[in-house]
N, C-alpha and C positions, 0 to 999 in steps of 0.2 A: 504493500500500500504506500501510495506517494505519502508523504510526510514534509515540511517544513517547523524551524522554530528559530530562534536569536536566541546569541552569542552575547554576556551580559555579565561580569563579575560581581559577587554581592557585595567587596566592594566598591563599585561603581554606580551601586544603586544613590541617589537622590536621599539625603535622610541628613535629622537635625544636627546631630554632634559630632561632623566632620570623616565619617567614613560610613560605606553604607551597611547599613544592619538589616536585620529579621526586623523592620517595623513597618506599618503604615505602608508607605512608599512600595515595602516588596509587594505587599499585597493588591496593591493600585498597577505594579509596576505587571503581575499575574491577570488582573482584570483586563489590563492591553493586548498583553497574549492573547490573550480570548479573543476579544472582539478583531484582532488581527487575524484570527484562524488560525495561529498556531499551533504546535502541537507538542515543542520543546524548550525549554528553557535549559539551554547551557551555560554550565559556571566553570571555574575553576577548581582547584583542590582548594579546600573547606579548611587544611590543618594551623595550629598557631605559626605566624611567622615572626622569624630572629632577623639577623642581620642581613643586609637588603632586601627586605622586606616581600623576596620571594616565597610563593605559594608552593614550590617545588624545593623548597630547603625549609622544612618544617619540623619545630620540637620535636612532632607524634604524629605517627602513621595514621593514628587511631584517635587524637584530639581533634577538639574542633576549636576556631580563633574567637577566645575571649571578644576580638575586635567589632565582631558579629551580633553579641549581644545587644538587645532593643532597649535601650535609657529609657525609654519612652514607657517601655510595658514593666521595668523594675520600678517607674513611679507611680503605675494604675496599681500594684501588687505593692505597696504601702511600704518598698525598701529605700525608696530615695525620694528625693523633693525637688522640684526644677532649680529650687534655690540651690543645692547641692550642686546640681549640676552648670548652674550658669557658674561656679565659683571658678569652672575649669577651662582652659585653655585650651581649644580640639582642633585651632586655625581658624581662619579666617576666608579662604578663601572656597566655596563650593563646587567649582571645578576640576579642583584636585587634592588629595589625603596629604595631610602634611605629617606620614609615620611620627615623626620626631615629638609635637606635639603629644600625637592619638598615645605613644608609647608612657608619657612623662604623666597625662593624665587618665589615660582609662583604667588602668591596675589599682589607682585609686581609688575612681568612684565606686570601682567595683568592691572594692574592700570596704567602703561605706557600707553599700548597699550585702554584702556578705555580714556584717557585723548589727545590720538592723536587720536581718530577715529570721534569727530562731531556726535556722535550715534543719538542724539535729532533729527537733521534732517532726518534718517534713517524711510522711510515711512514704510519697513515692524518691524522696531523694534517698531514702536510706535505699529503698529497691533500687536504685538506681546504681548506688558504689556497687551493693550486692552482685547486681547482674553483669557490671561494666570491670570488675576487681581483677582480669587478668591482663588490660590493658593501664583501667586508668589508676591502681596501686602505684605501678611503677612509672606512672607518667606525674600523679602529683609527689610523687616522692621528691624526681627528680630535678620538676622547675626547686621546690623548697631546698634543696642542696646547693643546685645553680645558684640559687638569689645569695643564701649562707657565702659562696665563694664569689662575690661581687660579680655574678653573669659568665664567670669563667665556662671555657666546656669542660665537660666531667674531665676529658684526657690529665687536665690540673687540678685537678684536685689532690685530696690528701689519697694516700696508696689503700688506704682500707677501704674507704668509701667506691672512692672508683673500681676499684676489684668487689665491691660488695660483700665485704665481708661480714656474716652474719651480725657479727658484734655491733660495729659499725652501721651496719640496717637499721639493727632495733635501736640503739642508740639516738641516732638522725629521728628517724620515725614517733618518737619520745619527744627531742628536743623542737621539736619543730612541726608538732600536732598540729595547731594554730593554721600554720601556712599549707598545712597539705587539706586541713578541710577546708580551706579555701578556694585552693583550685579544684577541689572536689565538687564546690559551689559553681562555680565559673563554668564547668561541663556539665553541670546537670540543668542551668541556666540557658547555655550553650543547644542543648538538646530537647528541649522543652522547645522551646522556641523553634529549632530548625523543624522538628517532628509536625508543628503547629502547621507552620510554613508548608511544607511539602505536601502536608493532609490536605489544603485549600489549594493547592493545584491541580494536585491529582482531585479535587474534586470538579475542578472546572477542563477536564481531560488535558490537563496539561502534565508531561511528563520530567523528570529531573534528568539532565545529561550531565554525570560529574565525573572527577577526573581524578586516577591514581598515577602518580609518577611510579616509575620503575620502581628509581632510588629511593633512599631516604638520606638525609643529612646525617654526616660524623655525629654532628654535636646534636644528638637527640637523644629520647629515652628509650627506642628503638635498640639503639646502638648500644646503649649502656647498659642494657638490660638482658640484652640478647648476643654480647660478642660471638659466638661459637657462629652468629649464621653467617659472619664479614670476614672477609680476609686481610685479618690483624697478627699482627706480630706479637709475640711476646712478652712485649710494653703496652699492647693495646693501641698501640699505631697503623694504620691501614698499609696495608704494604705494596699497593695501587690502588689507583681513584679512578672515577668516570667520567667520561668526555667524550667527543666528536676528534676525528682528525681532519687537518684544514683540508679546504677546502672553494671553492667560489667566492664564500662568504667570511671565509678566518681565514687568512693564510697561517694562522700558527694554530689554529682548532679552537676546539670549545674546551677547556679545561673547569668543569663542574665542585670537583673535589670531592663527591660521593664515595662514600668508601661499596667496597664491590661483593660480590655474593659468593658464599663459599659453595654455588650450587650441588658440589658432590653431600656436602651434608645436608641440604634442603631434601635431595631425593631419597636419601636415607630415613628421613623422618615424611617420607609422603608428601612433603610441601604444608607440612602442618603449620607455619607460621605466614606463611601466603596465603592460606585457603581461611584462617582468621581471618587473616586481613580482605580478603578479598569480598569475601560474607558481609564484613559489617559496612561495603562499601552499598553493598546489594540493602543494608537497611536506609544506609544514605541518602542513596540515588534510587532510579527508575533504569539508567544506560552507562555503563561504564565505558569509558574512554581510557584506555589504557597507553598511558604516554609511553613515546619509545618502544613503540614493540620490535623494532629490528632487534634489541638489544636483549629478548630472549631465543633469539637465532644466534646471534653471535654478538658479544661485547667487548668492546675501545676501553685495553689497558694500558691507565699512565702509568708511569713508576713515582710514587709518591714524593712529595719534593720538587719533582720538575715543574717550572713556575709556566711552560706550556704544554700546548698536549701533542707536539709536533713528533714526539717517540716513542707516541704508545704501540699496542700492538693487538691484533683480533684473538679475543678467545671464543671458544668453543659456548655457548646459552644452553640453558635446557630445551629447546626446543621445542615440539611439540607436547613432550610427555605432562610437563607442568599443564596444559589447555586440559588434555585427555582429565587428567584427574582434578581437572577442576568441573568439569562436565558431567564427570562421573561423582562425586563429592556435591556438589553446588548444584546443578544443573543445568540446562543449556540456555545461561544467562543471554540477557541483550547485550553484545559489547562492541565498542566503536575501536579499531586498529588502527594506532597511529603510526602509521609504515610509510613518514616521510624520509627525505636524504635520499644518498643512494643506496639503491636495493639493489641486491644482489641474487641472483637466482634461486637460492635456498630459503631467502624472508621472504621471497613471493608465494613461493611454493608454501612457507609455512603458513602466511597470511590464507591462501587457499583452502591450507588442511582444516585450518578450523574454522573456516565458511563464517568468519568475522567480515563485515563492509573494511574495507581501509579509505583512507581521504583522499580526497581530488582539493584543489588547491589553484582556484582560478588564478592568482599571482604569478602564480609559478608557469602559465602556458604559454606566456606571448614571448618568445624568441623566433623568427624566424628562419635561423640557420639551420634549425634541428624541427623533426618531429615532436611534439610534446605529449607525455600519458596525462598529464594535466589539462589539455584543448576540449572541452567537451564531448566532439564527435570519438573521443578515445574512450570514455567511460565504460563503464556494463553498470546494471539498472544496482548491484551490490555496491553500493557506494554511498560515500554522504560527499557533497561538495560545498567547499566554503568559497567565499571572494579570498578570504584571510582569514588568519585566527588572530589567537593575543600573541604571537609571533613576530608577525604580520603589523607593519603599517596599514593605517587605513587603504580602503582603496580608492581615495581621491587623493592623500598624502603620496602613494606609491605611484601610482597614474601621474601624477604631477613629474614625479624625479624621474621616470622613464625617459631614454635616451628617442634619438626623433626615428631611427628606425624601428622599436620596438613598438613607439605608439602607432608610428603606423600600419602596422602590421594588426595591432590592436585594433583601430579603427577600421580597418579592414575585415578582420575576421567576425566583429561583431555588426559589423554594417550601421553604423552610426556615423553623423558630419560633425555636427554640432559637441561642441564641450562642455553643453550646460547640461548641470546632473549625470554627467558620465560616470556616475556612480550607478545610479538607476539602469546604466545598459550592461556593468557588468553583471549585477543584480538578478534583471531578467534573465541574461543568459545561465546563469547558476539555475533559478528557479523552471527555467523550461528545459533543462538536461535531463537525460534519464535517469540520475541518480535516483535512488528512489526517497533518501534524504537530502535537505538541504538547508545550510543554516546559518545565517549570517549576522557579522556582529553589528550588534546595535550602533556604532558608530556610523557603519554606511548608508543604516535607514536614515541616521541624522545629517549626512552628508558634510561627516567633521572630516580635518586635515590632520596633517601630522601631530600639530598638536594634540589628540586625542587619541591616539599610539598609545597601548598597553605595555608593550614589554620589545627592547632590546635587547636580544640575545648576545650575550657575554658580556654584558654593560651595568655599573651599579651608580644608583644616582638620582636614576628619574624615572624609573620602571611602576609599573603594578600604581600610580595613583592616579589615570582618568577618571573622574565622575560623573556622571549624566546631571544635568540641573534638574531641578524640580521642574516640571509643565512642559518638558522637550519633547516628551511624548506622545503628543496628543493623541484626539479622536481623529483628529484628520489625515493624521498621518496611519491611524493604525487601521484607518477603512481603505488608505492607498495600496498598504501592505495586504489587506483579506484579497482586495481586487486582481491581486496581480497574483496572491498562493489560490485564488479560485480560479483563474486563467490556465494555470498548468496543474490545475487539478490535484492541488497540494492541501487543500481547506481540512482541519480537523473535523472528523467525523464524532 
């Protein structure tokens, strides 16, 4: 069945205290879906974010960002006061998250609002540690340790702790009660709210497309919790990291710093801590987008240390067998195959085996030296196609910097003169391909420029903070959108 939805980070949603949350705004921002026909709302990974303030370098596989939380609904539920909240600093400007800010003030109000709510009595927060204790034990343990070591990563900390020595556990877990039910708060806060959220789409047939990285970051409680599944040295240092080799677009690669998978002991234990993980993605979400999938065909080993990724070298992925038992374990989930880069005749075949759609990527079609698997007329109806992702400059930002042969080439293939709303034509072309999804980010419905650019790949600085204004949305634009997903017969049924 033809399908359409937009591409929409929930931080990027419109919302009062400077980054977008579960409030109001998502729910308005769901209502649009609807009357646009959609049928998806795609986000990013959900997990807390550290230093550059990537969605893909997160504390916990398995957490979700404090950042998310709705101010708004901890003051209808009698934990906070707007006076509370006006005392804080969240930026100033609604166009874009000023992290710096949201970081200095939201841990705090949250801790107001933790310290007026009585949670301990909270009969579903207590079910809540209950049910969630093989994940989030070790995930508030660990921010409370971090914060102890002024935000260090565990690797410095003191040798007991970081090696977890029982003593040392109970010790911590004693000393710092306080801060571990706190973030125990923060995720049951966290959860209530997303669960709310996703309830009121799926009941307006709108569906969640959300997103697991391969990786997870070093400095997580993944990693600290779980070394035997990474390939660590002796000291607990990664003894190679993950990355891209250059390329078109790096001539020195992508150098990530993820430390890497000791896959021979993942299949040893059945992929038992993937098939965790993968589960509670399925509570999450409605479609799993699994970032990276070349990288369980084969994976880009750096040698740790090297400050590029210019002399790693391919290992050997679990390949198929990790799908197989997740089919067989899980069952035969919905999942989106991100099988960008160059592919190699084994990731297509694998992308095949397990009859996942993988992406088309309108950006990437218009060279005219070469054929493109990205051109449309290349597709099969197993597909989802974007203009772009959060990769991805917009596509009036990108269309702008295009060289004069490519655009016309462009202009050519889509049979268009004019360059007003040349967003709107590569638009349509995405929407009348055979894909049988297609999904585009909200910036191109708004017809933003670069400036509204999500993410630079290998860049820290200015990444992850475009926000949508409040009222960009509207009815008129979201009856242009239904008209054009009822044209190529994309309309949610």
């Amino acid at each position: 069945m033809r399908k359409s939805g937009i591409l929409l980070p929930v931080s990027s949603i419109p919302s009062k205290y400077g980054i977008g949350t579960f409030s109001k705004q998502a729910y308005d921002f769901i209502d649009s879906l609807e009357k646009a026909g959609q049928s998806y709302w795609q986000i990013l990974p959900l997990g807390p974010t550290g230093y550059g303030d990537s969605p893909y370098q997160s504390f916990s596989t398995f957490a979700g960002n404090p950042y998310y939380i709705d101010l708004e609904t901890l003051i209808e539920e009698g934990y906070l006061t707007e006076a509370d909240c006006r005392k804080c600093d969240f930026g100033d400007d609604d166009r874009y998250v000023d992290y710096e800010k949201i970081y200095l003030s939201r841990f705090k109000i949250l801790r107001t609002a933790f310290e007026n709510s009585g949670i301990e009595n909270d009969v579903g927060f207590g079910r809540f540690v209950k049910d969630n204790a093989y994940w989030l034990d070790d995930y508030a343990l660990y921010m409370a340790v971090k914060n102890s070591f002024g935000g260090r990563s565990w690797s410095e900390w003191d040798e007991d702790i970081k090696r977890r020595e029982p003593a040392a556990m109970k010790r911590y877990r004693r000393e710092y009660a306080d801060e571990i039910a706190f973030y125990r708060f923060q995720q049951y806060m966290f959860a209530k709210q997303w669960f709310a959220l996703k309830e009121y789409a799926n009941s307006k047939k709108i569906q969640i497309i959300g997103d697991i990285p391969i990786y997870v970051a070093f400095d997580s409680a993944d990693t600290w919790a779980n070394p035997e599944l990474f390939q660590l040295d002796d000291a607990l240092l990664p003894t190679a990291v993950a990355g891209c080799p250059p390329d078109a677009f790096s001539a020195t690669g992508q150098l990530w710093g993820n430390p890497l998978y000791r896959w021979d002991y993942h299949k040893k234990t059945d992929y038992a801590w993937w098939m965790k993980r993968i589960a509670y993605c399925y509570e999450l979400y409605d479609v799993v987008r699994i970032d990276h999938f070349r990288g369980f065909d084969a994976y880009y080993s750096i040698p740790y240390g090297d400050p590029t990724a210019e002399y790693g070298h391919w290992e050997k992925g679990p390949g198929y067998d990790i799908f197989k038992t997740m089919k067989a374990k899980i069952g035969n989930k919905p999942v989106i195959a991100e099988d960008l880069g160059f592919l190699t005749k084994s990731v297509i075949n694998l992308v095949k085996k397990t009859g996942y759609p993988g992406m088309k990527i309108l950006q990437f079609a218009f060279d005219p030296r070469e054929e493109s698997d990205y051109l449309p007329h290349n597709y099969t109806a197993n597909s989802i196609v974007y203009t772009g992702t959060h990769d991805n400059d917009t596509t009036l930002g990108w269309y702008r910097s295009l060289n004069r042969r490519d655009r016309k080439f462009a202009k050519q293939y889509l049979n268009f003169r004019s360059n007003k709303e040349i967003q709107w034509e590569f638009i349509r072309s995405a929407m009348a391909s055979v894909s049988d999804t297609c999904v585009i980010p909200m910036q191109d419905y708004l017809g933003l420029g670069s400036e509204a650019r999500i993410n630079v790949p290998s860049t820290l600085g200015t990444n992850w903070k475009w926000r949508m204004s409040e009222g960009q949305f509207t009815d008129e634009l979201a009856l242009r959108i239904r008209e054009l997903t009822g044209l190529y017969g994309r309309l949610a049924r």
